[in-house]
N, C-alpha and C positions, 0 to 999 in steps of 0.2 A: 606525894601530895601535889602535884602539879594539874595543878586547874588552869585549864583555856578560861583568857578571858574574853569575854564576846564584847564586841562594842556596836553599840545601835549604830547602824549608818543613818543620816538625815537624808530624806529624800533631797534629791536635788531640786533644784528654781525651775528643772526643764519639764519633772514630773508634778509637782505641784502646779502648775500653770496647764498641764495637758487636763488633768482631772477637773481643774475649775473650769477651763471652756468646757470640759464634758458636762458636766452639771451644771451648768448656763446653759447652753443648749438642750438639755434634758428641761430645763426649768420653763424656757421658751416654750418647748415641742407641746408640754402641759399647760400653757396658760393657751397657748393657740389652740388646743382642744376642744379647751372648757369656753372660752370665744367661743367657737364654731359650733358646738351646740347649744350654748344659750344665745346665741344668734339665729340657729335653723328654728328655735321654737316661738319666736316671734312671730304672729300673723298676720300677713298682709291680707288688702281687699282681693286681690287675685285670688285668694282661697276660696275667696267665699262670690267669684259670681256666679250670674246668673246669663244664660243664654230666652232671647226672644219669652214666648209667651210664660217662661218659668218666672217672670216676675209676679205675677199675680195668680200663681199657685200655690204658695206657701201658706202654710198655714197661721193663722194669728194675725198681731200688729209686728210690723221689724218696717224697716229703710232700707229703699231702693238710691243708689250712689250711683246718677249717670254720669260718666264721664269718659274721657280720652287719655291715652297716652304716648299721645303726639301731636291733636288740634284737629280739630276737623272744622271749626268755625272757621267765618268770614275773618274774623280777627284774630289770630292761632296764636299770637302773642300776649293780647289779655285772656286768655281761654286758659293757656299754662300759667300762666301769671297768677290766677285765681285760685286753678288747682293745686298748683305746690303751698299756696297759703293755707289754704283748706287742710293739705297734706298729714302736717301733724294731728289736726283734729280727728281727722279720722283714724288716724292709727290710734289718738288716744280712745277715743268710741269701740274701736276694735277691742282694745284691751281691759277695759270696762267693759264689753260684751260675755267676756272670757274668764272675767272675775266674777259676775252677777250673773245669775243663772236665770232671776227674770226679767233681764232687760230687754226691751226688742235688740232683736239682731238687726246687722246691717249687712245687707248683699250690695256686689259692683257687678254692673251694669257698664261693660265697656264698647263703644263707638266706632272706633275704627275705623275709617271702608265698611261702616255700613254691613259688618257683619249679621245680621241676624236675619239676614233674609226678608225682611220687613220695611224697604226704604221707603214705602209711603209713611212713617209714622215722624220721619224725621223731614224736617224741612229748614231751606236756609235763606228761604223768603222772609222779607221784613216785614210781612204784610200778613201774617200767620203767628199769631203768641203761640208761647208753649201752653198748650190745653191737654190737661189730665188730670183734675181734681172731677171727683166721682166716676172714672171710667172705670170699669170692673173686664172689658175686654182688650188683649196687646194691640189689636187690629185699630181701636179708636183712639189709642193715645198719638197726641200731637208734640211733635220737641223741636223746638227751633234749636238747630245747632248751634244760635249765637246765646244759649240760654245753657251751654255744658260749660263746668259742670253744674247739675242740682240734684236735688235727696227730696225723693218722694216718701211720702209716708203710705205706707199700707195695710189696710184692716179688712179682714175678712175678702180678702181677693179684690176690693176697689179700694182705688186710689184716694184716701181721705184728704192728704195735702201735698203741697210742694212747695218747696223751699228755694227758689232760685240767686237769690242776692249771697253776696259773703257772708252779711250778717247777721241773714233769716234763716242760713243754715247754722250758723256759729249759734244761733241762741236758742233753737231748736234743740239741737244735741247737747248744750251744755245746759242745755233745761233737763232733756233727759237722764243726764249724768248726776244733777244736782236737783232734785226735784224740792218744790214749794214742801217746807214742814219736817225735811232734814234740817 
């Protein structure tokens, strides 16, 4: 009757400590994941622009978002100034587009160097306002670049309004987020 007796060894402090950084590091690698794709499903305006005469092809009412992402105004420092303030709101407009299915949508519209092939429509003469309420053609709108960014509105292929101040965009869009009789 002689029975071995076994006796539990206790891991040691040097494997106990390898297994936790493994499992912290496993814990990180998962949380960095789950980050990185509820981050990639976030939408920016760059999703959603629009190149030259496609702004007034769309169908319905939605918002045209002119703007820059780097200044192309006479004064490039209140032109980003305005924009990064604006910033939030349109992402939150974005996301509110994305929730409600019949909200106008909002398309960007970006500036650049004059990408769109159409440099007569912009101008950075003081002596030219931005004129685009009721043009229904790309060719007739006028945008003083000291007037980027603004958020046109569009209905049925013309241009119903524009919104150029911080305010008159801010109260536009959170009119449309929050409409009278909610």
């Amino acid at each position: 009757m002689n029975r071995t007796i076994t006796t539990k060894k206790k891991p040691s402090y040097k494997v106990i400590m390898f297994w936790s950084i493994i499992g912290l590091l496993t814990m990180v690698f998962i949380g960095f994941v789950i980050f990185k794709f509820l981050d990639s499903r976030k939408v920016s305006l760059e999703d959603y622009s629009l190149i030259g005469s496609d702004i007034l092809k769309q169908e319905g009412t939605y918002y045209v978002y002119v703007y820059s992402r780097f200044g192309v105004a006479e004064n490039e420092e209140a032109e980003m100034d305005k924009k990064n303030e604006l910033q939030e709101l349109i992402d939150k407009y974005l996301e509110y587009t994305e929730n409600n299915s019949n909200a106008n949508k909002i398309y960007g519209m970006v500036v650049d160097s004059r990408i769109y092939g159409y440099a007569e429509i912009f101008t950075d003469n003081k002596d030219y306002a931005t004129n685009v309420k009721q043009k229904s053609k790309f060719e007739d709108l006028l945008i003083n670049l000291n007037d980027i960014p603004l958020l046109m509105k569009i209905q049925n292929g013309t241009v119903k309004d524009a919104f150029i101040t911080q305010n008159d965009i801010r109260r536009e869009l959170d009119n449309a987020m929050h409409p009278v009789g909610d």
